[in-house]
Every structure is written in structure tokens, then in C-alpha cells.
NUGU-151421 format. One record per residue: y, z, x of N, C-alpha, C, O in turn; residue in one letter. Coordinates in steps of 0.001 Angstrom, whole numbers, plus 524288, in hexadecimal, padded with zeros to 5 digits. Layout:
N
<n.y->Y; n.z->Z; n.x->X; ca.y->Y; ca.z->Z; ca.x->X; c.y->Y; c.z->Z; c.x->X; o.y->Y; o.z->Z; o.x->X; rest->A>
...
***
This chain:
102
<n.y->391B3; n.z->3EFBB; n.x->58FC8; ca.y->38F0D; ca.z->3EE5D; ca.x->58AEE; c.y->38A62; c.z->3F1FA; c.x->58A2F; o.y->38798; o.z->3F3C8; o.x->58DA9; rest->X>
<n.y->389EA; n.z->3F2E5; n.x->583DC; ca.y->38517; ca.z->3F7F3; ca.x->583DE; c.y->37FF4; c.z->3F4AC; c.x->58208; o.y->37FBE; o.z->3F02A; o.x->5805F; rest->X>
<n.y->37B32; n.z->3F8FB; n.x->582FE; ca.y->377C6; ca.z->3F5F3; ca.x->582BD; c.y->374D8; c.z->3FA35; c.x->57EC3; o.y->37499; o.z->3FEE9; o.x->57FBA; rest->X>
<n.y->372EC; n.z->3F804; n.x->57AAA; ca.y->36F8D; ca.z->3FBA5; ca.x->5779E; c.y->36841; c.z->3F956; c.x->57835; o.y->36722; o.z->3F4F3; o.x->579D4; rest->X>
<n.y->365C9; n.z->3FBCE; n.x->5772D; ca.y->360BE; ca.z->3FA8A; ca.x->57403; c.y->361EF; c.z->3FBC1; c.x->56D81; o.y->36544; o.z->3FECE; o.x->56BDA; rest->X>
<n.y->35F4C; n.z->3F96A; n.x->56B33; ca.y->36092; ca.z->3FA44; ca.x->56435; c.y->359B5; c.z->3F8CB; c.x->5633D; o.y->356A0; o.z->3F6F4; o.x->56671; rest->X>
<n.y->358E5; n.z->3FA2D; n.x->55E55; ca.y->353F1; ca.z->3F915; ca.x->55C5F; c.y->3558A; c.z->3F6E9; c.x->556B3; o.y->35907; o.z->3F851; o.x->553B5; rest->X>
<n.y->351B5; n.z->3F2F2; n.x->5564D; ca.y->3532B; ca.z->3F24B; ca.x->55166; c.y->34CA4; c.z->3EDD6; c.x->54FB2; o.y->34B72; o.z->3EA9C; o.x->5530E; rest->X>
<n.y->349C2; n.z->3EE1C; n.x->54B85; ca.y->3474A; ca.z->3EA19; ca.x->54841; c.y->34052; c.z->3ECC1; c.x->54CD9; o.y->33C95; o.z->3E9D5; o.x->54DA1; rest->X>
<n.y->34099; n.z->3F23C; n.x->54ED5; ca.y->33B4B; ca.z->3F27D; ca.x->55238; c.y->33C10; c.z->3F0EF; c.x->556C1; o.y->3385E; o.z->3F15C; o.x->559CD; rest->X>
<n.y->34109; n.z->3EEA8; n.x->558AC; ca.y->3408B; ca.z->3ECFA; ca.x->55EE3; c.y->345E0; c.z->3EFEE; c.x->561A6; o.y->348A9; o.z->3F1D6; o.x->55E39; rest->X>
<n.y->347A4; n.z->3F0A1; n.x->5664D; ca.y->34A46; ca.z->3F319; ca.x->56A37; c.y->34E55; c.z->3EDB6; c.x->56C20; o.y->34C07; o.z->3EA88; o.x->56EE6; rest->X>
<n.y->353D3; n.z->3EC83; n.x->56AF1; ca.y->35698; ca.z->3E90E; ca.x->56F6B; c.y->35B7C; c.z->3EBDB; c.x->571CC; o.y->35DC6; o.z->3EFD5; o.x->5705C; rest->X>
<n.y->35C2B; n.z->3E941; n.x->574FF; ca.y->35F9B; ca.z->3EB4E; ca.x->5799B; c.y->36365; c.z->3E741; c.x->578F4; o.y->361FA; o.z->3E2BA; o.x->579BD; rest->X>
<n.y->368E3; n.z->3E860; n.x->57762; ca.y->36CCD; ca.z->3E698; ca.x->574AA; c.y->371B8; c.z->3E808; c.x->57771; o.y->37227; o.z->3EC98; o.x->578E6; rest->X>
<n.y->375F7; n.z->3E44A; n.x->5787A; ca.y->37ADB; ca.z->3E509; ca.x->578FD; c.y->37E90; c.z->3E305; c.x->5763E; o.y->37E6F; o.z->3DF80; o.x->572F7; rest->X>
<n.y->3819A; n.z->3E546; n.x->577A7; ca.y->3876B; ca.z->3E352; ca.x->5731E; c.y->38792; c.z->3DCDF; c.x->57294; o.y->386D2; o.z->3DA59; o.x->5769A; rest->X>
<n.y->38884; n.z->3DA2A; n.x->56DC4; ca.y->38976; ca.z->3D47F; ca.x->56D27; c.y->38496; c.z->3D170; c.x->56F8A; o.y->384DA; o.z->3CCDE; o.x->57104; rest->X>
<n.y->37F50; n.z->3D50F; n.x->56FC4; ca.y->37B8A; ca.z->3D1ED; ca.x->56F62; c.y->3798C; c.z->3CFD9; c.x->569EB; o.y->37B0C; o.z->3D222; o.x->565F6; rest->X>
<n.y->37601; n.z->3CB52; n.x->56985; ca.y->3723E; ca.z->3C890; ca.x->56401; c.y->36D4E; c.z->3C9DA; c.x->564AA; o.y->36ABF; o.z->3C82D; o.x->56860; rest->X>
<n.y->36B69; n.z->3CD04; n.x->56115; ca.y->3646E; ca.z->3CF33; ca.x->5625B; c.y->36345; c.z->3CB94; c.x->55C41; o.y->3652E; o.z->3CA55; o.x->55805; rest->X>
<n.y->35DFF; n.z->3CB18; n.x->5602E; ca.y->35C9B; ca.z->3C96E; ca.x->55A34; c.y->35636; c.z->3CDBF; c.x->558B4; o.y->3528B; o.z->3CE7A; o.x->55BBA; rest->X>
<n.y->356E6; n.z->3D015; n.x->5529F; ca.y->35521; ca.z->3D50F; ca.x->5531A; c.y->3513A; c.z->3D451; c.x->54E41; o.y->352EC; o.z->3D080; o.x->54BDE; rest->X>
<n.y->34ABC; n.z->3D71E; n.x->54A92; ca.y->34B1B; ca.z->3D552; ca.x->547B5; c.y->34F89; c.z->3D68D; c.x->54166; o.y->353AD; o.z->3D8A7; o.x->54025; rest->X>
<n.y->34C4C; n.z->3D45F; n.x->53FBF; ca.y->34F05; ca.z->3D357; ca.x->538E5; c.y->353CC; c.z->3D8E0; c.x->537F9; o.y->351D4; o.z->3DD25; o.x->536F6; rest->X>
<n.y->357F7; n.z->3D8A2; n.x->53840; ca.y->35AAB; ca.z->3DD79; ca.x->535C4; c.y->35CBC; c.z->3DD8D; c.x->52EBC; o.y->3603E; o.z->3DA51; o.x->52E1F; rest->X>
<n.y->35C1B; n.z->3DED8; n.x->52C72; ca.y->35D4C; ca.z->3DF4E; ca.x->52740; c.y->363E7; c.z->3DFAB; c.x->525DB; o.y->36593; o.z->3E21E; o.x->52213; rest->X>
<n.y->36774; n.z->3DC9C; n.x->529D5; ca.y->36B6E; ca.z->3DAFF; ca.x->52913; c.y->36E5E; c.z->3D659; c.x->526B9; o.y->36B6B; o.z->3D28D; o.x->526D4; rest->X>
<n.y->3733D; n.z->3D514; n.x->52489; ca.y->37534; ca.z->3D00B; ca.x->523BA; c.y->378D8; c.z->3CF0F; c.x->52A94; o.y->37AFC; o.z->3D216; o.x->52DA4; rest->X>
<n.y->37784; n.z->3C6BD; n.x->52A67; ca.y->379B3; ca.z->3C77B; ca.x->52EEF; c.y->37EBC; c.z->3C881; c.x->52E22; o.y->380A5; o.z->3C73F; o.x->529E8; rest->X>
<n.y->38261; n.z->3CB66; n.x->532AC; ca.y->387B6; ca.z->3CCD2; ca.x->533F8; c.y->38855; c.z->3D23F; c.x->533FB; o.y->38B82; o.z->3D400; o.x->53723; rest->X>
<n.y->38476; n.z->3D742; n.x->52F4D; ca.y->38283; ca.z->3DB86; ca.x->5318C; c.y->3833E; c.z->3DE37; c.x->53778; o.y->3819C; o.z->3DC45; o.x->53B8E; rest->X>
<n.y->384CF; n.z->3E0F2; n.x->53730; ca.y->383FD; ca.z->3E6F3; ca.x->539F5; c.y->37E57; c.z->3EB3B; c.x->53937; o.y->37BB2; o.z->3ED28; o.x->535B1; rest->X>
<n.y->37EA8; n.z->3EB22; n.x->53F28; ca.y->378CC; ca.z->3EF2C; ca.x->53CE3; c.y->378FB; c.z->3F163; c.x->542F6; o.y->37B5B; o.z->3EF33; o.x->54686; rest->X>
<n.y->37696; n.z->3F538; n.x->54356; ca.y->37606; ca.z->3FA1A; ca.x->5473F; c.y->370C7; c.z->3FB0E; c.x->5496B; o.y->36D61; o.z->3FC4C; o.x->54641; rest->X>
<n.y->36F4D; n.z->3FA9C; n.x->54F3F; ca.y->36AB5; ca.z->3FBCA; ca.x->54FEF; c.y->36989; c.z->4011B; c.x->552A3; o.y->36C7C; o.z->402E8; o.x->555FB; rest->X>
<n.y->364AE; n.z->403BF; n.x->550E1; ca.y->36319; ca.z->4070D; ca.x->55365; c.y->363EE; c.z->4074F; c.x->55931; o.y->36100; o.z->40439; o.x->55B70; rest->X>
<n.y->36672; n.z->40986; n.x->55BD3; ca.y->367AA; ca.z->40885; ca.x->562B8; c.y->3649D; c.z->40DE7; c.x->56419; o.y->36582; o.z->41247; o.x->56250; rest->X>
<n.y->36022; n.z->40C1F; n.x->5685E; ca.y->35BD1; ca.z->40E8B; ca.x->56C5B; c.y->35F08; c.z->410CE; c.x->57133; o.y->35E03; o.z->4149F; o.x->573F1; rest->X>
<n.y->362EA; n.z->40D8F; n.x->5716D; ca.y->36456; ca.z->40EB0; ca.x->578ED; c.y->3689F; c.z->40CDE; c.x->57871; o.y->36916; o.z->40AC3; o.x->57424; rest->X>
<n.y->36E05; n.z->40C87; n.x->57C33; ca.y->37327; ca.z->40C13; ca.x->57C8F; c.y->3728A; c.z->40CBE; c.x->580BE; o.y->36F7A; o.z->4100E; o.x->5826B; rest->X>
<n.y->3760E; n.z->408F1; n.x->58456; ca.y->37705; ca.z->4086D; ca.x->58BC5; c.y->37BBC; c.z->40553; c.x->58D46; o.y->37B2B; o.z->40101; o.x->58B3F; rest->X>
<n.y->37FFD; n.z->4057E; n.x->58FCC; ca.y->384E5; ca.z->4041C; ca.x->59179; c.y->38176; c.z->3FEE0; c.x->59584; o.y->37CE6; o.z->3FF0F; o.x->59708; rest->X>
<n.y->384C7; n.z->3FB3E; n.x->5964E; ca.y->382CF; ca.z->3F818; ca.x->599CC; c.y->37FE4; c.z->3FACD; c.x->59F51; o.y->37B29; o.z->3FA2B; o.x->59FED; rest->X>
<n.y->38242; n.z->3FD11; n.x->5A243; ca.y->38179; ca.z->3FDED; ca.x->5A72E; c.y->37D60; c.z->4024A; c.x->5A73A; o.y->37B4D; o.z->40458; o.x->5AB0C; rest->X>
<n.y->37C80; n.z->40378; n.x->5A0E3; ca.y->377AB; ca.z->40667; ca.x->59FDB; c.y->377F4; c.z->40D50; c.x->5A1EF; o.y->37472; o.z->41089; o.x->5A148; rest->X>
<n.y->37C4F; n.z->40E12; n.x->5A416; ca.y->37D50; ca.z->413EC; ca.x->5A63E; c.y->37D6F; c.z->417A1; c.x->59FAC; o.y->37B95; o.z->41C04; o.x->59F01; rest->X>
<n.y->37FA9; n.z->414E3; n.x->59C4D; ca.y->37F56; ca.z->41A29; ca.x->596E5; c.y->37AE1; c.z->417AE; c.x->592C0; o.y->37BAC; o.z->4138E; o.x->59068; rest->X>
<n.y->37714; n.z->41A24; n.x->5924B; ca.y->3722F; ca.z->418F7; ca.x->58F90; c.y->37137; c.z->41BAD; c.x->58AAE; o.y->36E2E; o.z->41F52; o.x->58B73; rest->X>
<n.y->3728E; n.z->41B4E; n.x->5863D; ca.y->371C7; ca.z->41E9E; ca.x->582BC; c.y->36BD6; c.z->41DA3; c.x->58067; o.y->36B66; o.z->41950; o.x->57E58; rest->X>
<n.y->366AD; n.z->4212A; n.x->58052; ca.y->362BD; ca.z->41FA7; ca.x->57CF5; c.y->361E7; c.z->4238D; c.x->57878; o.y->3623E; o.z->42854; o.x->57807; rest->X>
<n.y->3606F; n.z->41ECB; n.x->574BD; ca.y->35F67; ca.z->422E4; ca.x->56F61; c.y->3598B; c.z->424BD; c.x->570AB; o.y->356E5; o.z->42322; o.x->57459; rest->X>
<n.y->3581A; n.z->4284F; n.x->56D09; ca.y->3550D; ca.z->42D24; ca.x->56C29; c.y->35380; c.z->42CD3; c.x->564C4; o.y->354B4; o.z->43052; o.x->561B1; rest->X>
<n.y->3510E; n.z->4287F; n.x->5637E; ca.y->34D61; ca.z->423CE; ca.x->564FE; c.y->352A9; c.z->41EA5; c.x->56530; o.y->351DC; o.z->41AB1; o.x->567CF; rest->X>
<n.y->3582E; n.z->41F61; n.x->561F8; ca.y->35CE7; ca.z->41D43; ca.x->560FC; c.y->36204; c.z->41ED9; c.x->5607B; o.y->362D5; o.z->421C4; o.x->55CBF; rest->X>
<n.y->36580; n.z->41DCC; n.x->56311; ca.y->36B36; ca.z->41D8B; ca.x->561EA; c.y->36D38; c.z->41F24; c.x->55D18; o.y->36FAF; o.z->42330; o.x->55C45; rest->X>
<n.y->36BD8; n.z->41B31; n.x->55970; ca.y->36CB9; ca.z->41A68; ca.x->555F0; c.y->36EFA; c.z->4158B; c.x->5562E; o.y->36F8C; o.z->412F7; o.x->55A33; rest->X>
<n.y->37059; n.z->4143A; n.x->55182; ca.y->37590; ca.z->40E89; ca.x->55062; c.y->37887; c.z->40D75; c.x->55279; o.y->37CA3; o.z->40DF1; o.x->55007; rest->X>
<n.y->37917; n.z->40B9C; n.x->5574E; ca.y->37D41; ca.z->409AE; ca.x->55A83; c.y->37E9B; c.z->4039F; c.x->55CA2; o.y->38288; o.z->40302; o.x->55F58; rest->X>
<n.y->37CA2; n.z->40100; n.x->55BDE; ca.y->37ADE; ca.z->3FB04; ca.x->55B90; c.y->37B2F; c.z->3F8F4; c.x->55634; o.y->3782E; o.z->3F978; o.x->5527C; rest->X>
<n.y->3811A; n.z->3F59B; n.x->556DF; ca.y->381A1; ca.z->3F2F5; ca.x->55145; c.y->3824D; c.z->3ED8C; c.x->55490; o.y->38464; o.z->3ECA5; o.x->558CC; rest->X>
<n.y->37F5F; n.z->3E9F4; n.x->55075; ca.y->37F32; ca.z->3E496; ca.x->54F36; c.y->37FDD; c.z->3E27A; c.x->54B9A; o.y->37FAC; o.z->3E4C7; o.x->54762; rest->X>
<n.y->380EC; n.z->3DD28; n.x->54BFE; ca.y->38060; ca.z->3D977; ca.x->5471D; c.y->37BEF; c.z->3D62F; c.x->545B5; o.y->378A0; o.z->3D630; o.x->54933; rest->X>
<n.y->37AF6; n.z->3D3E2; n.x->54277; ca.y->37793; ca.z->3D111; ca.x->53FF5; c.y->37AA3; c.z->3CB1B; c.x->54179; o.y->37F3D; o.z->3CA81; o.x->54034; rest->X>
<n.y->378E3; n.z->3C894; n.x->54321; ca.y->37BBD; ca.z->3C1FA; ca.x->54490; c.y->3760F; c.z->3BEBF; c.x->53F65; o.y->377D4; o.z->3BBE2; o.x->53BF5; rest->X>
<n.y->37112; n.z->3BF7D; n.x->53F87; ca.y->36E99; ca.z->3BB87; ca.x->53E26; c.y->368D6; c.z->3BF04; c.x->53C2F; o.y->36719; o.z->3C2EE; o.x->53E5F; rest->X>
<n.y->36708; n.z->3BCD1; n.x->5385F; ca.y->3626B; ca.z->3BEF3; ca.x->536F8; c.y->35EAB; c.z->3B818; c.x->53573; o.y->3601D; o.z->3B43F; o.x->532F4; rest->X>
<n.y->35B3A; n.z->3B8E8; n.x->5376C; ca.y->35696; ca.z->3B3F0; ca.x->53763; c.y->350A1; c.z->3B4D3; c.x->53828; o.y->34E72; o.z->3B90C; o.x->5376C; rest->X>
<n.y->34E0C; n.z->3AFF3; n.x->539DD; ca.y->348BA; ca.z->3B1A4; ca.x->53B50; c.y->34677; c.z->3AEE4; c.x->53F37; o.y->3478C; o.z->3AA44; o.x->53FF8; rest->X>
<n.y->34396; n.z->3B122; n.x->541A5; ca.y->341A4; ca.z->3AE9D; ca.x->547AC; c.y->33D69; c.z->3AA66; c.x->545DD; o.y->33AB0; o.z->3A966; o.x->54207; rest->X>
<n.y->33E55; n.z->3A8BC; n.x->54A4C; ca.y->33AC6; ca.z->3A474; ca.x->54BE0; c.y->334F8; c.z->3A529; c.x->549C9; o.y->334A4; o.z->3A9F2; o.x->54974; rest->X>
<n.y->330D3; n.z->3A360; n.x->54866; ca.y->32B6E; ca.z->3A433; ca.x->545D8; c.y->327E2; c.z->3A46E; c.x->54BB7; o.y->32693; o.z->3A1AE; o.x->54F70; rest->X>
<n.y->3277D; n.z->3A90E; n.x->549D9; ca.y->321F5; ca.z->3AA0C; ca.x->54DA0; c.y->31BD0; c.z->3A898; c.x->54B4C; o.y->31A33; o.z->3AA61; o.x->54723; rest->X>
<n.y->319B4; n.z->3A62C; n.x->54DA4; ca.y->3154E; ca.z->3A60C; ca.x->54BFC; c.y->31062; c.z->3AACA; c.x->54CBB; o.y->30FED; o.z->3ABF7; o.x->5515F; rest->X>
<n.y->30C4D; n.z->3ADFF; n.x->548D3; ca.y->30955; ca.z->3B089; ca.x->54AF5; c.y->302EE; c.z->3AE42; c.x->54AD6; o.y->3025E; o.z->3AAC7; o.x->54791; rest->X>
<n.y->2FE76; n.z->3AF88; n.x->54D97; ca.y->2FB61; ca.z->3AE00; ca.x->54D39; c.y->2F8A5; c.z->3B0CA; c.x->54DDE; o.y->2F9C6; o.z->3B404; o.x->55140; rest->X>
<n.y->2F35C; n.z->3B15A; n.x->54B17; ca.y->2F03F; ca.z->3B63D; ca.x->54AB2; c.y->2EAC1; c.z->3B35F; c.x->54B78; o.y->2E8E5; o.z->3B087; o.x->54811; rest->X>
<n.y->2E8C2; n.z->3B434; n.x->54F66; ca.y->2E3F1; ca.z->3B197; ca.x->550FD; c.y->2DE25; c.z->3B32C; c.x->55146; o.y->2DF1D; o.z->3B19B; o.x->555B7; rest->X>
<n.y->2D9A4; n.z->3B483; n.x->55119; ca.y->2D45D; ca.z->3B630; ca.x->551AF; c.y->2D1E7; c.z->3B2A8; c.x->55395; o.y->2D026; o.z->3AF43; o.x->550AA; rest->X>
<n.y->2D12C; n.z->3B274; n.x->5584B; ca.y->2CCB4; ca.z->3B02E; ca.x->55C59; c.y->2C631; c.z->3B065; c.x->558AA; o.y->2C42A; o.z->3B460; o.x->556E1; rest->X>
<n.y->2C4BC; n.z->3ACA1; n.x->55877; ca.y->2BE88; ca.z->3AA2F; ca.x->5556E; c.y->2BF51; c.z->3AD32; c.x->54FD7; o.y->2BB2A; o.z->3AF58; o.x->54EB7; rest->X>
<n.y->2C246; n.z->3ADDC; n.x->54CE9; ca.y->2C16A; ca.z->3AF22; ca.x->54679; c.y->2C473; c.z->3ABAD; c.x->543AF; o.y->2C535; o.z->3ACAC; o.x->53F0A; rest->X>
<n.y->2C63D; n.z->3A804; n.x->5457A; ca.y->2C8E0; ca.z->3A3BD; ca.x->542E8; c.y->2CE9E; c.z->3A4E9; c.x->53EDD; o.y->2D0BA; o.z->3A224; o.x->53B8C; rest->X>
<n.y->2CFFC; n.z->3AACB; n.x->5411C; ca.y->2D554; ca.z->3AC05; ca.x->540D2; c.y->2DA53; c.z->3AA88; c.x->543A1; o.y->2DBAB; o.z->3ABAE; o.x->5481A; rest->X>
<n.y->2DD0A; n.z->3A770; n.x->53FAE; ca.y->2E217; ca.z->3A68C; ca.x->5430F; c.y->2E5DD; c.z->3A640; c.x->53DAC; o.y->2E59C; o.z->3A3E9; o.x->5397A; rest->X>
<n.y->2E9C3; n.z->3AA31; n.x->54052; ca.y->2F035; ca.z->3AA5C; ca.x->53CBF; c.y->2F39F; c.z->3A79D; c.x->53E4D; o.y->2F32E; o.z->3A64D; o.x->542E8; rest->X>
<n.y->2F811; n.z->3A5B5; n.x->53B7D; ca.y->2FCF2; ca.z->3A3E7; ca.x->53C56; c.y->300F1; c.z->3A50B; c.x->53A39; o.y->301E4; o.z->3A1E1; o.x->536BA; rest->X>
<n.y->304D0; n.z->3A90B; n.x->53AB4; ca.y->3089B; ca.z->3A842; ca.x->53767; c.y->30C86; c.z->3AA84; c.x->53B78; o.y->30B4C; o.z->3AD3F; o.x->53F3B; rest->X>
<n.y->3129C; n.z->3A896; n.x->539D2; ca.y->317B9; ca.z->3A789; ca.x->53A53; c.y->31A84; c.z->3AEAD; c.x->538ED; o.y->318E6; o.z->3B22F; o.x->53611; rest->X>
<n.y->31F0C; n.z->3AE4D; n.x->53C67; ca.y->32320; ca.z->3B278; ca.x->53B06; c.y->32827; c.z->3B154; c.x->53CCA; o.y->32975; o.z->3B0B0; o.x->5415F; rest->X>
<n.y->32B62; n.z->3B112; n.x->53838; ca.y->330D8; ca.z->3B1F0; ca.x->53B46; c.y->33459; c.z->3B6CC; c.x->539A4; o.y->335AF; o.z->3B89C; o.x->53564; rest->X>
<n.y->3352A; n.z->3B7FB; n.x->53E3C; ca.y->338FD; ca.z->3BF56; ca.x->53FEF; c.y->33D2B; c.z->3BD82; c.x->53CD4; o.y->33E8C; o.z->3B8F9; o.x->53C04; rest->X>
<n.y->33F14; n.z->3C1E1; n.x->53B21; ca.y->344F6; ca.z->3BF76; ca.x->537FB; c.y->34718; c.z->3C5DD; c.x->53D16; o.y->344C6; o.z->3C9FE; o.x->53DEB; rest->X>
<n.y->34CD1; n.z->3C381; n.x->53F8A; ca.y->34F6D; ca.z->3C5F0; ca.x->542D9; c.y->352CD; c.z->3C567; c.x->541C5; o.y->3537F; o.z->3C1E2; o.x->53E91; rest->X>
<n.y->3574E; n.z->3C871; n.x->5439D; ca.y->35CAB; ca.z->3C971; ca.x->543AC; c.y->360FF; c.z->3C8A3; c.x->547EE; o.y->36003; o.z->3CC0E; o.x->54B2B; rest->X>
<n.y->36493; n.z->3C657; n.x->54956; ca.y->365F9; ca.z->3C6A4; ca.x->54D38; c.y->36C16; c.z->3C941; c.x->54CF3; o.y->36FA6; o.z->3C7C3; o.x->54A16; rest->X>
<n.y->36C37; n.z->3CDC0; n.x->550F0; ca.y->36FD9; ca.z->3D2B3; ca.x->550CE; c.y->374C4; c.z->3D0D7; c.x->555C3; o.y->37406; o.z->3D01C; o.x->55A75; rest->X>
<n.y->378C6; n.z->3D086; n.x->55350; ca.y->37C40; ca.z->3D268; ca.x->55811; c.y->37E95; c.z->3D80A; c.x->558F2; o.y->38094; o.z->3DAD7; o.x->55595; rest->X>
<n.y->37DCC; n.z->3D949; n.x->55F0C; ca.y->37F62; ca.z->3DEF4; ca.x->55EF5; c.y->38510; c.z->3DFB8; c.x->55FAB; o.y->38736; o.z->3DD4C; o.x->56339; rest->X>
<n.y->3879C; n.z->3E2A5; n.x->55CDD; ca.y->38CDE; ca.z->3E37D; ca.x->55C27; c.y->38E8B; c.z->3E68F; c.x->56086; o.y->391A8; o.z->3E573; o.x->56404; rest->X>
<n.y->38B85; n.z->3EB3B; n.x->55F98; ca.y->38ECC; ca.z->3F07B; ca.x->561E0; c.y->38949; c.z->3F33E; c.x->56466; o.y->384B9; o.z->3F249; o.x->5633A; rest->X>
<n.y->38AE6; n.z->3F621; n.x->56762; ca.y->3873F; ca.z->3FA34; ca.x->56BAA; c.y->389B3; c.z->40160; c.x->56B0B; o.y->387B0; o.z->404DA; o.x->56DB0; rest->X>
***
């Protein structure tokens, strides 16, 4: 089984075939096809290593299974003796990818 790194949404994952990442927001409908930038390519036993020079290119296709939004984080913005204090809420809207092919 192969193992890629892919980049995708500002972050780096390390992905194999018929894995579920969950990645952020992609500008897909779910059931979509889409292709990620691939960093690195490695055979299990890791003896053939291909690295890109900064990328591969497109070699990592997935699907789109689900598009939603995370859980609410709360933020809080505080100042010790000035009688500053913030509160407010965020929720990530993410994507969750199945990887097809390597």
C-alpha cells in the first residue's frame, strides 16, 4: 500500500489509499472528485521514495463524502486590570475526503 503526503487548505497530511481525512472547507459538491497537490510518494516498506521539488504534482485523487461545520470553539480575549474581556464563538466549516487512488 502507497503512502503519500498531499497538502491541501495550509496544512500537510499523510494519507493512504481508502483512508477518511477530514480536511478544511473544499469548494466541492459532495460525491466530487478532486486531486491533491502530492509533496512526497513512498511504497510501504518505504525502499522507493519519490520527493517533489517543492511538488509532484496531481497525483492523489479523492472524493468528497460530506461537507459541514465543526464543533464551536469558543475565543477569549482578556486584559489583566483594564476591565477588558471578549467572547466570541467560531465554527470551521470542513470537508471530509475519501482517498481513492495514490
Amino acid at each position: 500500500m502507497d503512502l503519500a503526503v498531499i497538502k491541501t487548505g495550509g496544512k500537510q497530511y499523510k494519507v493512504k489509499k481508502g483512508q477518511i481525512i477530514k480536511v478544511e472547507k473544499i469548494n466541492k459538491k459532495i460525491g466530487d472528485e478532486i486531486m491533491f497537490e502530492t509533496l512526497l510518494k513512498t511504497n510501504e516498506d518505504g525502499k522507493e521514495i519519490k520527493i517533489g521539488k517543492p511538488s509532484l504534482g496531481k497525483l492523489v485523487k479523492g472524493k468528497v463524502l460530506e461537507q459541514d461545520r465543526d464543533k464551536k470553539v469558543k475565543v477569549v480575549k482578556y486584559k489583566p486590570k483594564t476591565r477588558y474581556k471578549r467572547t466570541y464563538g467560531h465554527h470551521q466549516l470542513f470537508s471530509k475526503v475519501q482517498i481513492l487512488e495514490i
